[in-house]
BABADREN-294585 format. One line per 4 residues: number of its first residue (from 1); for each residue x, y, z of C-alpha. Coordinates in steps of 0.001 Angstrom, whole numbers, plus 500000, padded with zeros to 6 digits. Each point is the difference from the previous one (the first is absolute). Last residue first. Layout:
N
NUM> X:Y:Z ~ ...
END
This chain:
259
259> 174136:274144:895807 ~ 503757:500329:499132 ~ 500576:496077:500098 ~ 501410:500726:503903
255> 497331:502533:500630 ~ 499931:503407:499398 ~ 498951:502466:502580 ~ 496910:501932:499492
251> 499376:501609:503013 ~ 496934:498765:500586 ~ 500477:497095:497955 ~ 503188:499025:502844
247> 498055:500788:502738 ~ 497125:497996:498977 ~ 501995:496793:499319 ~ 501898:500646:503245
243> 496971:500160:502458 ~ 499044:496353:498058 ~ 502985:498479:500654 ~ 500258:500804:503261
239> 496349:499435:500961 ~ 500702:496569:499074 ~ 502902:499836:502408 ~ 498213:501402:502880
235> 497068:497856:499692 ~ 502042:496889:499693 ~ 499793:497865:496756 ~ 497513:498081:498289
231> 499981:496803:498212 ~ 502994:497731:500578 ~ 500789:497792:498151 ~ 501508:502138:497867
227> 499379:501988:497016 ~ 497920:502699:500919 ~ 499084:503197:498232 ~ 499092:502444:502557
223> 496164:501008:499298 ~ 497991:503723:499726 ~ 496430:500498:500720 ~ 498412:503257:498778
219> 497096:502254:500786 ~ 500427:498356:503454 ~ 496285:499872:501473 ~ 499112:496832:499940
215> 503425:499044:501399 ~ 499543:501629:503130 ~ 496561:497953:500139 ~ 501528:497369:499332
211> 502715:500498:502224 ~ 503564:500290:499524 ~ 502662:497106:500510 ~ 499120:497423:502447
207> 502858:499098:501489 ~ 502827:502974:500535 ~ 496530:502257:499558 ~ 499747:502232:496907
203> 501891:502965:497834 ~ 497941:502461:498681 ~ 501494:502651:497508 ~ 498780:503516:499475
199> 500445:501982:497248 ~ 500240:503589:498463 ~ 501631:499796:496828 ~ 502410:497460:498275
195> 499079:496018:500817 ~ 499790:498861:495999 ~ 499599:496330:500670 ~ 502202:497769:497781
191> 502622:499639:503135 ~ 497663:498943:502515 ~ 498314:497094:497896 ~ 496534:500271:500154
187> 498081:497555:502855 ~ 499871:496784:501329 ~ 501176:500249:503114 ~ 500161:503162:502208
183> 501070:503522:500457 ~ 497368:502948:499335 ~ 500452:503079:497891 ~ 497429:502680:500804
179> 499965:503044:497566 ~ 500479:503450:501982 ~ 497698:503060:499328 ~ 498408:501223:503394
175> 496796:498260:499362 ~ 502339:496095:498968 ~ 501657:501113:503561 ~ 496879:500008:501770
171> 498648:496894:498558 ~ 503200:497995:500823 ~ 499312:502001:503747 ~ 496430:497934:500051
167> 501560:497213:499145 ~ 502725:500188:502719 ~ 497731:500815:502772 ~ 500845:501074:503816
163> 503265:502079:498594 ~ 503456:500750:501004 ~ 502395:502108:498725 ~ 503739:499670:498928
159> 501891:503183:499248 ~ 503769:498578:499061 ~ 503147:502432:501604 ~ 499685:499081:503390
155> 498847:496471:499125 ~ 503513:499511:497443 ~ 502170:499518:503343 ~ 501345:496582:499118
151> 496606:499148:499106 ~ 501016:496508:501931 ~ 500683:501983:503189 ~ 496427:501669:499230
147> 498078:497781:499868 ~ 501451:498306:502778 ~ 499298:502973:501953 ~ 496360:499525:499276
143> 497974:502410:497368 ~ 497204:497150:499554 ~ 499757:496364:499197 ~ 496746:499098:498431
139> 497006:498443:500907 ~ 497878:503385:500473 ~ 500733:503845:499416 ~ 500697:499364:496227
135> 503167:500976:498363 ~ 500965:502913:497850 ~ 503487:500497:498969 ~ 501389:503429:498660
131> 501259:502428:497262 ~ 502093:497405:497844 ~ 503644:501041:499298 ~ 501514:496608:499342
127> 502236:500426:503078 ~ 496992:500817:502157 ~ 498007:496963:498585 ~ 502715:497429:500878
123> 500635:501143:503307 ~ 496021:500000:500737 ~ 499636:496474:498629 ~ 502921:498739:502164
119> 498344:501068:503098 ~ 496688:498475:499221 ~ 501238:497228:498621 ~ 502102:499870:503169
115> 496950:500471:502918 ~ 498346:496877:497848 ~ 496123:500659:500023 ~ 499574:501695:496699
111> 496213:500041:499867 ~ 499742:501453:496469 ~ 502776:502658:499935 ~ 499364:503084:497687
107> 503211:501905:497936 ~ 499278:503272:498403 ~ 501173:502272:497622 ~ 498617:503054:499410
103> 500839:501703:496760 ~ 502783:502554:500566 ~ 500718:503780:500642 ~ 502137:498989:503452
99> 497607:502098:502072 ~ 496755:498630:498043 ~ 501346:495948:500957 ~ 500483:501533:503934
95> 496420:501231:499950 ~ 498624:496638:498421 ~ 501851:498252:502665 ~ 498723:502389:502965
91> 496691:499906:498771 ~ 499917:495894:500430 ~ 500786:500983:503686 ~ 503201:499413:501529
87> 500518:497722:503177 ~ 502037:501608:503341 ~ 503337:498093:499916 ~ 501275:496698:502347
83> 496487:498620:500521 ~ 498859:499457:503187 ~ 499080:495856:500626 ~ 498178:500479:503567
79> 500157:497041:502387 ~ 498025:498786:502423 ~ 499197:497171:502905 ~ 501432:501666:502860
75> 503082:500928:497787 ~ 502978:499434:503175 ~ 503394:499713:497816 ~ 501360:496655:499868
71> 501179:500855:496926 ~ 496662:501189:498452 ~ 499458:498622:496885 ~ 501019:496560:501501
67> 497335:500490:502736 ~ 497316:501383:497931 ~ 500315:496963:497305 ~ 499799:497845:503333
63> 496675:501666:500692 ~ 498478:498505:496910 ~ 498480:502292:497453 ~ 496837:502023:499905
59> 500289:502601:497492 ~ 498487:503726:499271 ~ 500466:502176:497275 ~ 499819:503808:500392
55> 497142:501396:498724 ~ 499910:502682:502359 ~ 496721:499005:501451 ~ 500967:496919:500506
51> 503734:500879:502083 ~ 497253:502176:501938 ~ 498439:496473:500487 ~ 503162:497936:500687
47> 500667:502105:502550 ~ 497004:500395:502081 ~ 500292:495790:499356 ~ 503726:500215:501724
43> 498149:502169:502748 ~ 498011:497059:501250 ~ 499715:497103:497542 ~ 501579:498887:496697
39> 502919:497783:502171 ~ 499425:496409:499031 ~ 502029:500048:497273 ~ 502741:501940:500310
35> 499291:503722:497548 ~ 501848:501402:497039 ~ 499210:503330:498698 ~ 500897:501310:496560
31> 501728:502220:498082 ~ 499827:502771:502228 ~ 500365:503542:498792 ~ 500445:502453:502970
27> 497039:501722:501087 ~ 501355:500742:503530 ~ 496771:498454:501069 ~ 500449:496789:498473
23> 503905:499702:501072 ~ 498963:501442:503824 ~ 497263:496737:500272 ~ 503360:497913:498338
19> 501907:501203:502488 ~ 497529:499717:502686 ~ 498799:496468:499588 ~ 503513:498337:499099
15> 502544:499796:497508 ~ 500983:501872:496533 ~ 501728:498612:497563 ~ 501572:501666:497054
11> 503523:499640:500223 ~ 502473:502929:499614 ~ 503180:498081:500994 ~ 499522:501275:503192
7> 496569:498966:500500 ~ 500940:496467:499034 ~ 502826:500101:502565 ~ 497440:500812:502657
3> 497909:497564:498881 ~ 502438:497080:500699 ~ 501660:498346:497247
END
């Protein structure tokens, strides 16, 4: 697919000094920048610093990885990941929870790297009625257009913000009311766990699961039971189940034994 026909389809990439010098100064949000290796000199460094001072991650990669981005498309060593929608804040979510009269509900991504957890994750939460997705500003896949081809549309509805620290936003959300309910082994049963009320629910990496430190400070860790061989399952999946669960004691649907 050449670049052109990824810009037509809505793609997020894009190539070369002055575009992506015209991207920065436009403001638009920019998920991250890639750069050849070889090439952080000259104007691609004035770049990469004003890309700095935005906070906008930064990554060396291969300049073969530029070239099959690209098409055949000229880049002159890099490339500009835009993402599809402008990011919420953490205010927006809480404002759009007060509009609808409900407790906040909140789903946080631990270094989801995988463009179709990501994607699937933000369907699922929009059709379970949760108020919006938080993910971190590093190591994780951002608002790309396969996000959302695999959200089947659910990003323009779903506020999803970005943040530089995930523990430090756990704390902010435990200040503004919500209890933290992390994903991982070894914890309470999902479906014992009163999840009613304001909440938010952190879902970790595709390998390593959440953090320690993201763990640390989860109020609550809730398990899958597993009976397989098997002992995990995708990100997308798990967070799935789990969106469900609280949807359904939120609004207190019965489930198949009446509980």
């Amino acid at each position: 697919m050449t670049l052109k026909d990824q810009f037509e389809k809505g793609n997020d990439i894009i190539a070369g000094r002055n575009p992506v010098t015209e991207a920065l100064r436009s403001g638009r949000s920019i998920d991250s920048i890639l750069i050849a290796k070889g090439e952080l000199n000259g104007s691609v460094k004035v770049i990469a610093a004003k890309a700095k001072a935005a906070k906008i991650p930064i990554k060396e990669v291969d300049r073969r990885k530029l070239d099959m981005m690209c098409g055949g498309a000229s880049h002159q060593g890099i490339v500009a990941l835009a993402s599809i929608k402008e990011y919420a804040s953490v205010d927006d979510i809480f404002a759009l929870a007060q509009s609808r009269n409900e407790p906040p509900f909140i789903i946080v991504l631990d270094e989801i790297e995988d463009a179709h957890n990501l994607g699937a994750i933000i369907r699922t939460a929009e059709c379970a009625g949760a108020h919006g997705v938080i993910i971190p500003k590093r190591r994780a896949a951002g608002l790309s257009y396969t996000v959302g081809k695999t959200s089947a549309g659910a990003y323009e509805y779903m506020p999803v913000a970005r943040v530089t620290n995930i523990p430090t936003l756990l704390d902010e959300l435990k200040e503004r009311g919500c209890w933290v309910y992390g994903a991982d082994m070894d914890g309470a049963v999902y479906s014992e766990q009163s999840l009613k009320g304001a909440c938010a629910l952190v879902i970790g990496s595709e390998g390593k699961g959440i953090g320690k430190l993201v763990r640390e400070k989860c109020d609550v860790i809730l398990s899958l039971p597993m009976f397989g061989r098997i002992n995990s399952l995708n990100a997308s999946v798990a967070a799935g189940i789990l969106i469900y669960e609280i949807m359904r004691q939120r609004h207190d649907i019965k489930g198949v034994n009446g509980g």
